[in-house]
N, C-alpha and C positions, 0 to 999 in steps of 0.2 A: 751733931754732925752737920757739916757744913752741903748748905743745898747749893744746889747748880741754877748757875741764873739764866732764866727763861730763853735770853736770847746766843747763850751759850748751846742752850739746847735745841734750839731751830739750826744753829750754824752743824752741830754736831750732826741733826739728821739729813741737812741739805750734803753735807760730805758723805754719807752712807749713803743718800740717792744716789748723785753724782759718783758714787764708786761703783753701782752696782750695775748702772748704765752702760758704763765704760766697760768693765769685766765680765759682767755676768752671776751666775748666785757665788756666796762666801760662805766658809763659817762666822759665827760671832767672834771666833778666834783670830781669825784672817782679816775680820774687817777692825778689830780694835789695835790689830797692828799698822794694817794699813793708813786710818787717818789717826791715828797717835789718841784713841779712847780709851780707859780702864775697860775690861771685857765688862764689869758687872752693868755698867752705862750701859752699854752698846745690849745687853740682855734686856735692860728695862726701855731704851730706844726702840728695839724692834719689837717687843710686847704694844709701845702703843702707835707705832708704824702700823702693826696688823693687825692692831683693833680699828682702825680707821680704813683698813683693806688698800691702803700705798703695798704694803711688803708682806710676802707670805714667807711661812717657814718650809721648806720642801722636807719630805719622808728620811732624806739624809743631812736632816738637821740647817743644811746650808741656807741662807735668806736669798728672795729673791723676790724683785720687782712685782706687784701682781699686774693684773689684765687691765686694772682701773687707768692706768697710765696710759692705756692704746685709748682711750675714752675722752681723756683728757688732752690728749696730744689731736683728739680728732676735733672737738670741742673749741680748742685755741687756732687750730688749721680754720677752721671753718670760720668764727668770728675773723680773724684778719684778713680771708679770701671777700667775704664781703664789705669791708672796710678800709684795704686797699688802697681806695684813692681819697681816703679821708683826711690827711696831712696837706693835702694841697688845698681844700676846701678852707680847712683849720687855718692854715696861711694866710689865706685870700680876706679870711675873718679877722684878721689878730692886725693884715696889714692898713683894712677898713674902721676899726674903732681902736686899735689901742690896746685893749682889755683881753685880759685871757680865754682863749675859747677852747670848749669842752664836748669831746662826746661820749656822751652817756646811754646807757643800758639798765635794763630792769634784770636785777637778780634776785629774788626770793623777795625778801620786803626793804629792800635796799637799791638807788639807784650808782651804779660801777664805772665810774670812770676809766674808760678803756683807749681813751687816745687825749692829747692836747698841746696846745701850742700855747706856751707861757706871753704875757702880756708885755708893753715897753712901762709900765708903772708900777707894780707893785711886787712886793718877793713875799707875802704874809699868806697868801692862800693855800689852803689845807687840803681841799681837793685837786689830787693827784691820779696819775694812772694804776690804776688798783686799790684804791681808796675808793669807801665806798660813803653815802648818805644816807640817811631814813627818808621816806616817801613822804616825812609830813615837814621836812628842811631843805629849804634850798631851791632854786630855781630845776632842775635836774627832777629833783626830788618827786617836785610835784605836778610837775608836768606830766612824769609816767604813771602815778599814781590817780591824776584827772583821764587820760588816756588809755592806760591798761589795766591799774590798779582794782580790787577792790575796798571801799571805805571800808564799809559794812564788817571784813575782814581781818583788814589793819588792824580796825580799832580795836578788837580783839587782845591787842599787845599792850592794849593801855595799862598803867598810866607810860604816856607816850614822854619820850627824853625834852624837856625845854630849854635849848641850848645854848637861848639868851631871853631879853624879856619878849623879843618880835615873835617868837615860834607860836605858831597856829599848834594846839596838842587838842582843843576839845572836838568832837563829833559834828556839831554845827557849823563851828568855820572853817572846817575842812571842806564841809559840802557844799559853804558856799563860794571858797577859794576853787573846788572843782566847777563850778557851775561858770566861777566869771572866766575863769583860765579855756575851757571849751566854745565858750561863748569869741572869747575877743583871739582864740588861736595861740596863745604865748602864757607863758608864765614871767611872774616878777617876783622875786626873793630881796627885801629891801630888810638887813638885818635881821633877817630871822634862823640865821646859820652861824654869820661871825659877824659880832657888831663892828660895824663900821662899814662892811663889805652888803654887797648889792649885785646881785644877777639878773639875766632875763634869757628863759627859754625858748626854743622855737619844736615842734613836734619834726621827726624823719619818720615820713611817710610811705609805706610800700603802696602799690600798685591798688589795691584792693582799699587803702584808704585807711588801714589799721598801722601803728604806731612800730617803727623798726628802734628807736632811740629818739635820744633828744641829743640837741645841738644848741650849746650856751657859753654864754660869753661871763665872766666876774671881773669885778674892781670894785675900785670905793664906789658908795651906796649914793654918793652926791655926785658923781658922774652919769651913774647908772639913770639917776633921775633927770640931771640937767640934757642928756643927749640920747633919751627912749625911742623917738620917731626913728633918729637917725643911726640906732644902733638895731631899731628890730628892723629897719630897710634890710642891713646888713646880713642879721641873721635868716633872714627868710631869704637870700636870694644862699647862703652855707645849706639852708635846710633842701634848698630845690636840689644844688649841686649833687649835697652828700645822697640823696634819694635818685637821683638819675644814674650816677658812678652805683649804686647797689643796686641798682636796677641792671645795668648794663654788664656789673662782673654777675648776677645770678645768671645771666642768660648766655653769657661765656660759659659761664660753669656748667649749664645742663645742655647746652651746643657738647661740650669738651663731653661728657656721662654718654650724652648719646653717641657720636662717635664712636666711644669709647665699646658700648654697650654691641653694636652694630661693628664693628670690627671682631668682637668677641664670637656674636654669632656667625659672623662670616666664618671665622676659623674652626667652628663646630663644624658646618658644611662644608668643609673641604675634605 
């Protein structure tokens, strides 16, 4: 029997989301006519739809979006209400060195590239928007893992991936990579992700002095060294910006909640 390839079967269930969004719940009869699937697919698609709790079966059989989705949709609202004014920072970055600039987030033991402005030099780099790293590769990486992470934790996952021969994987030189990276403020990534390639991080800092993301620049590893001063000027004046603009849409946003809140109760009292 011929099996279904992998990314035949993401396109298959991105079409049964996106149909279900649009209409509302189906049969599996309804939806395998709709996007053009044999039914028996579309039975074994929404089996493992609903084990991952995307899609539930309703009492009359028909499929239907679950609740996880209002979670998710609130999740991504909320990540780009505070990031917002990130793209211009990004610009401001990419127009000051050249090199591509990245903002990054900590998700579980992986640091997510969630926005970036591609560089004037190079087309080879693998971090992308929704592409993620490990906490022990990468300028990104390790900067959230000296900053938020815990080692002690991580290391748990060992043996850790070595993605060329530069990757830091043992217990030791991680703690000492965290110790210089808190110490001098920045992380540096000098081929320990993709050889040849070279990063440097800067921490985005909330109000309170605790880690919102990081803000990094990549390109080759022989730029990254020959112009350090002049590209961590750059990144620290990205890291003030991106932390002032989320500073200023949080305080829109709970300006806008309260408002919000106090016109609510207004209209109870009426």
């Amino acid at each position: 029997m011929k099996s279904i390839k992998p990314t035949r079967v993401l396109a298959n269930a991105r079409d049964l989301v996106d149909l279900l969004s649009e209409v509302g719940p189906l049969t599996p009869a309804e939806i395998a006519e709709r996007i053009d699937v044999p039914r028996p697919s579309i039975y074994r698609l929404v089996d493992g739809l609903n084990a991952i709790n995307l899609t539930e079966t309703l009492p009359d059989a028909r499929v239907a979006l679950s609740l996880r989705w209002l979670h998710i949709a609130d999740e991504a609202r909320s990540a780009m209400e505070e990031w917002a004014g990130a793209k211009a920072a990004l610009l401001d970055l990419v127009d000051a060195t050249g090199q591509t600039a990245f903002l990054s987030v900590l998700r579980d033991d992986n640091a997510v590239c969630i926005d970036w402005v591609p560089g004037r030099g190079i087309g080879v780099l693998t971090f992308k928007p929704g592409r993620a790293l490990p906490l022990h590769a990468g300028a990104a990486g390790r900067l959230l893992l000296a900053y938020a992470g815990d080692l002690d934790d991580y290391m748990k996952r060992a043996p850790l991936a070595k993605l060329t021969p530069s990757t830091l994987t043992a217990a030791d030189e991680l703690r000492d990579d965290i110790q210089r990276t808190l110490e001098r403020g920045f992380s540096v990534s000098d081929e320990d992700a993709t050889v040849g390639i070279g990063a440097l991080g800067r921490p985005i800092l909330d109000p309170s002095g605790e880690v919102r993301a990081c803000v990094s620049i990549g390109g080759l590893a022989e730029d990254m060294r020959a112009h350090r001063d002049e590209y961590l000027a750059a990144l620290d004046r990205a890291a003030s910006a991106l932390s002032a603009s989320a500073d200023a849409l949080e305080e829109s946003s709970s300006g806008s909640a309260r408002v919000a809140k106090r016109e609510r109760n207004q209209g109870f009292t009426r």
